[in-house]
Structure formats: structure tokens, C-alpha cells
N, C-alpha and C positions, 0 to 999 in steps of 0.2 A: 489575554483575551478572557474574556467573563466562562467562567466555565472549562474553563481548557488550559492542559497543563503543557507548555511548551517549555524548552530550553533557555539559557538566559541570552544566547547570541541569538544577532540579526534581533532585538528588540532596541529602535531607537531612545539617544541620549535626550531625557526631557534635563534642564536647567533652572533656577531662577533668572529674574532678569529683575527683578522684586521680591520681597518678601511676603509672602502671603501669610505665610500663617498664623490664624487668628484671625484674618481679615476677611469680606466679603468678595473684597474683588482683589484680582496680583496680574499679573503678566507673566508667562512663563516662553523659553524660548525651546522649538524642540529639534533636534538635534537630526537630522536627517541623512542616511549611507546613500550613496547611490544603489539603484536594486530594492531590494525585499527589506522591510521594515515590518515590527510590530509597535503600534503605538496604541496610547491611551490619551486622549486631550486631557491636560491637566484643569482645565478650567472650562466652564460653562461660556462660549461667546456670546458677544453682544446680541448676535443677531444669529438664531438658530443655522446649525451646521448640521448638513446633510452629508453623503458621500461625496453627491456631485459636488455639492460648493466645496469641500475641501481637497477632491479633484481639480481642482481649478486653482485651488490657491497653489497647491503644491506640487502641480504639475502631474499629477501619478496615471499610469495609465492603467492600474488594477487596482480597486480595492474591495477587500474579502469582511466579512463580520462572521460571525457565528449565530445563526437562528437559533436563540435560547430554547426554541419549543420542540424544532423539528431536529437541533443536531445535527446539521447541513451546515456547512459554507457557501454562503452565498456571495456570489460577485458581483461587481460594478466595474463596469468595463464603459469609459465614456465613447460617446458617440457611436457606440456598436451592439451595447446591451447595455440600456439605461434604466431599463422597467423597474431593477428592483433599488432605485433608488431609496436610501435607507436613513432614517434620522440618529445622529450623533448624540451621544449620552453618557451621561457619568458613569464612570468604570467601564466602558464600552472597549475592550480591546476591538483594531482593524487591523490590517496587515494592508500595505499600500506599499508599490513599486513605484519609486523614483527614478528619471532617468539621471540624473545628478545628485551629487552631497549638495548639503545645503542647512539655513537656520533660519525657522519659520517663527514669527512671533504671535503669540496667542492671547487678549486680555480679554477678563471677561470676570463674574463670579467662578469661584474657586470651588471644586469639588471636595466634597469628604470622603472620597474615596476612590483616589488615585492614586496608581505607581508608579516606578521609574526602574530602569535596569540599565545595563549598559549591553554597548551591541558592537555590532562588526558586521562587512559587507560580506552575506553567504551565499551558498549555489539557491539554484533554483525549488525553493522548498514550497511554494505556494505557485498555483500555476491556472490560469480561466481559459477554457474553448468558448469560443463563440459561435454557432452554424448561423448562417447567412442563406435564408431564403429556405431552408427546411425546417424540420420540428425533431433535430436529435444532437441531443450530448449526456456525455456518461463519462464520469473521470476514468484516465482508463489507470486508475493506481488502485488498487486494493483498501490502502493505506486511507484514504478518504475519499468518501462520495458522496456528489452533492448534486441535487437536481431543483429546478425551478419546473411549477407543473404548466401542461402546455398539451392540447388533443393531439392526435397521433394516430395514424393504421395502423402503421407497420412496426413491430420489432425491431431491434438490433443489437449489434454487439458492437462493443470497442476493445482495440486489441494495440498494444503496442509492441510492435515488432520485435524490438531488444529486450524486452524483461519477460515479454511472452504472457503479461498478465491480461487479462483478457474478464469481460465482464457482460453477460446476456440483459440484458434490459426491455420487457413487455411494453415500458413507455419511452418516449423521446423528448427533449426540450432543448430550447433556442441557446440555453447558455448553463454553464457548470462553472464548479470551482473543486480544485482538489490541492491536501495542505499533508504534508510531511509535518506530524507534530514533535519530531525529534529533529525535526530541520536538516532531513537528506535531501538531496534533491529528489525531486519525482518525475523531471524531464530530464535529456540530455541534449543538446543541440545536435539535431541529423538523427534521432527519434523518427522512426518512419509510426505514423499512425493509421492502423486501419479502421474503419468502418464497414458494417456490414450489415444488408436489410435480409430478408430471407431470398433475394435473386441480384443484388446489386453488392457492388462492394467500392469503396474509394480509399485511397491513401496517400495518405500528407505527409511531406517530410518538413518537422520543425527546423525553424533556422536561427542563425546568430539573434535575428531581429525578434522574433519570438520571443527569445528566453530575455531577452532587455527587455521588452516590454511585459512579461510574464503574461500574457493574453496571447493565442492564436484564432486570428479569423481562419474560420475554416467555408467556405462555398462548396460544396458536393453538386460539382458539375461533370461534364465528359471529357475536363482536362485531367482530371485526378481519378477517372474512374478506370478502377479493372476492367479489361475485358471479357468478356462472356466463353470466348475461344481464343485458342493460339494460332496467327497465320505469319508468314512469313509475306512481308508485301513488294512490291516492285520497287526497284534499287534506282537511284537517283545520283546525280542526272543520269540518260540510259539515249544511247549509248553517249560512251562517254571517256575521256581523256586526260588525263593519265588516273583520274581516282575517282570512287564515287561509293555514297555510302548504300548499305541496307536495313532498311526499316523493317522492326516485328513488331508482335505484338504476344504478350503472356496472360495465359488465365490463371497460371498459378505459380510460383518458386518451384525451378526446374536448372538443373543443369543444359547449357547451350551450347552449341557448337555448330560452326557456320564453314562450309566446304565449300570449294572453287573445283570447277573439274572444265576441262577441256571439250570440245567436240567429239572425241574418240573417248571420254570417259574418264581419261588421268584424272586423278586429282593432283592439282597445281598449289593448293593452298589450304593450309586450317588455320581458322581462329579459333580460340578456345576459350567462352567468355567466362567458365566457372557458372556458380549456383548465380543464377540471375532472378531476380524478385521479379513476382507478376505485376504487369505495366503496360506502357506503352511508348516503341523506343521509335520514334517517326523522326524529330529533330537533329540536325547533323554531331551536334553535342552527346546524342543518346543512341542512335543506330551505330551501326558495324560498318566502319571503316575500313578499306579495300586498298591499299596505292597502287594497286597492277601489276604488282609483284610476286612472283612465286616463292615458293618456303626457302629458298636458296639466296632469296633477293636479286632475282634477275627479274627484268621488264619481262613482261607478258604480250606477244606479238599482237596486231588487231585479228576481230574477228570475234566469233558469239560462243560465248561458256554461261557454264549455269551454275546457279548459286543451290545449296541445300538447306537447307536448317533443320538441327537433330535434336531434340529434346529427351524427358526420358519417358515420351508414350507419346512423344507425335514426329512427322519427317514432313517436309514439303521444300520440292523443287522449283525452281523460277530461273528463267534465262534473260540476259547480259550481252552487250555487244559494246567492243571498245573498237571506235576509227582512230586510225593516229595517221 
């Protein structure tokens, strides 16, 4: 990449397929990993090459350049972030995500001033957010950061949960790109991502899909948004036989702990969920799981008990009734 000193892996295999040299025009074939590639077109094509048209030829669902002026990485993310669609040029390193190996043929005049290296398929060292419907992104890596300009109110910050790196931002924009020039990765797949305005906050957990496509759309709606306070909500179904879950809700990473007590007071039951991440646990996949069991593993007779939930600076009671 023009300007930028990377590693020799994860830089795809260019080939002949002709001899160019000395010539005006050759064919060269370039050699494609699946995943993260660094390339150079060896030749000038026929017909001017942009990100997106070579998006398309090659399938990629990321491609990054280096803005020679600003020292940014900039992304091209098709059909999600296409603005900064970028023209192809001699000596132009990209870095572009394939979903498959592959061998793409290139004919065209022949550059004076391209390389070749040899590669291998690496972790995730190149990575794009995309926000959908708002005006914020911020790489959240240290390591590189790259913004497209875009108005904005509000502040924020981005933080990822596991490296804890975290980064205050005065502006926000539609789409980032952030690159590990020693080609670590800079995500992990299950990377929880936080965002945060000065009264709102959301968090994304990346996924398998994510890191293959090395782009995440991210939407900052009231699916992924923290909530503002901690309550403990009505348990479902109610009443209910023989199981039924209870839904909360966290405003911040708190240890939990959810208690069953009886009419006279006993306590019949704890759950012990450990340091629980601020969320919201409403779905039967995500709330607290009951079977009407006591700590002993006996059935629990019918009749109404009440659930508690213990944080570590908040309590709140809510009552249960099982018919059998």
C-alpha cells in the first residue's frame, strides 16, 4: 500500500499469464486467499477500475485504500457505504475481503510501478463499521483510525469491551475503517462494541459473519440500546406451569443474583448469574430461567412466591403464581 509499511503475509499472489515486460500491454492473473488480501493491480485496465467495479469483479465485501493526504483508511463497503467510492491507480495498494480463493484475470497497459509479494489467509487485521441511519463511527482500535467527514451534535465514544480500548470522538460519521499494520487482528468474533452519546449508549456483539465479511452494519436502535435504569420485569408466562422465565433489564455490568422465596419468606431458590453486562435480558434465550424447582431439586407446590433481583446498588421484588 502506497505509503504504508505492512508485513509480507495476507498480501495477495499477483502472477504472469504473459510476459509484459518491455511491453505496453500484458495480462497478469492475481491470485486471491479467501478473507483479507493486500493487492496492487499490476496493470492499467481497459476500462477504468474503481473500488466498486472491482468489487464486483471479485466479489469483496470490503475494500480499504489509504488517503495519501489525510492518512486515513478509507472504506468501501458495497451497497452499504458506497460514497467514497475510489478510483484505481498505479502503485495504489487496497486491501479487499474475499469471501473465497480465487484467480482473477487482469489485461490492460502495464504499470511501472508495481509489486508482488506472497500471502497466506490471516485473522482479521483490516475491519469497516458501517452506522445505518445515524452520523457515528470511530475505529474503536488505537492502532488505526479513520473517519469520513459527516455534521453531527452529539459526541461519542467507542469502546470495545475486551481490549477496553476506548476512544472520545467531538465528531461522528456514517462509515470507518481501522487496519492492524502488522496484521493482528483488531477484532475477535463475540467483541461486544460499545457506543456512547453523552445520555445514550448501544452495544453490538460481532459475529462469525462479521469477521468473513470484515464490515459490520451496525443500526443504533432500542434493540441494542442500554438501558437508562435497572428493573427487574414481570416473569412470563405468569402464572404458570411447571417453568417460566424472568426478564431484566441492566444499566450497567453488575453482578446478579435472582431469589425465589415463598409466602412466609423462605427462600426456595437462587440463581447466581455472575458479572452480567448492561442489556437487556426480555427474550427466553436471555431472561432467567426458573423449572419450579427448589435448591434441593424438588417440585415447588402451586401457589404465589416472589422473585427478587440483587445487584450491587439496586433490589427489587415482583410476585409469581404457579397453578398445577
Amino acid at each position: 500500500m502506497a505509503n504504508l509499511e505492512v508485513a509480507p503475509q495476507g498480501i495477495a499472489r499477483q502472477t504472469e499469464a504473459d510476459t509484459p515486460s518491455g511491453l505496453t500491454r500484458g495480462t497478469f492473473k492475481l491470485e486471491l486467499e479467501e478473507g483479507l488480501n493486500m493487492i496492487s493491480l499490476p496493470v492499467q485496465p481497459d476500462n477504468p477500475m474503481t473500488s466498486k467495479s472491482l468489487a464486483n469483479e471479485i466479489g469483496a465485501t470490503l475494500v480499504i485504500h489509504l488517503d495519501p493526504q489525510t492518512k486515513a483508511f478509507v472504506p468501501f463497503v458495497p451497497e452499504h457505504f458506497d460514497s467514497t467510492n475510489f478510483e484505481i491507480q498505479g502503485g495504489m495498494g487496497v486491501i479487499v475481503n474475499v469471501r473465497r480463493s480465487q484467480t482473477v484475470n487482469f489485461t490492460g497497459t502495464v504499470w511501472d510501478n508495481t509489486a508482488a509479494a506472497p500471502g497466506e489467509h490471516q485473522p482479521v487485521w483490516a475491519f469497516g463499521l458501517v452506522f445505518e441511519d445515524v452520523q457515528c463511527t470511530q475505529s474503536i482500535s488505537t492502532q488505526s483510525i479513520s473517519t469520513q467527514s459527516a455534521p453531527t451534535h452529539t459526541s461519542l465514544s467507542i469502546r470495545n469491551l475486551r481490549s477496553d480500548e476506548q476512544v472520545y470522538i467531538p465528531t461522528h460519521t456514517p462509515a470507518t475503517a481501522f487496519v492492524d499494520q502488522s496484521q493482528q487482528a483488531v477484532v475477535n468474533e463475540g467483541d461486544t462494541i460499545e457506543i456512547q452519546t453523552e445520555d445514550l449508549r448501544w452495544r453490538y456483539r460481532l459475529t462469525g459473519q462479521n469477521l468473513q465479511n470484515a464490515f459490520a452494519q451496525i443500526v443504533l436502535d432500542q434493540q441494542i440500546q442500554v438501558p437508562n435504569r435497572t428493573q427487574l420485569l414481570q416473569n412470563y408466562p405468569n402464572p404458570f406451569n411447571p417453568e417460566t422465565w424472568i426478564p431484566f433489564e441492566l444499566s450497567r455490568d453488575t453482578e446478579v443474583t435472582i431469589t425465589i422465596y415463598d409466602v412466609s419468606g423462605q427462600q426456595i431458590r437462587q440463581l447466581d448469574l455472575g458479572l452480567t453486562l448492561a442489556g437487556r435480558y426480555l427474550s427466553a434465550d436471555q431472561a432467567v430461567y426458573w423449572n419450579g424447582k427448589t435448591q434441593t431439586g424438588e417440585w415447588v407446590a402451586s401457589g404465589t412466591y416472589f422473585y427478587q433481583i440483587q445487584t450491587e446498588d439496586y433490589t427489587q421484588i415482583e410476585k409469581m403464581v404457579i397453578l398445577k
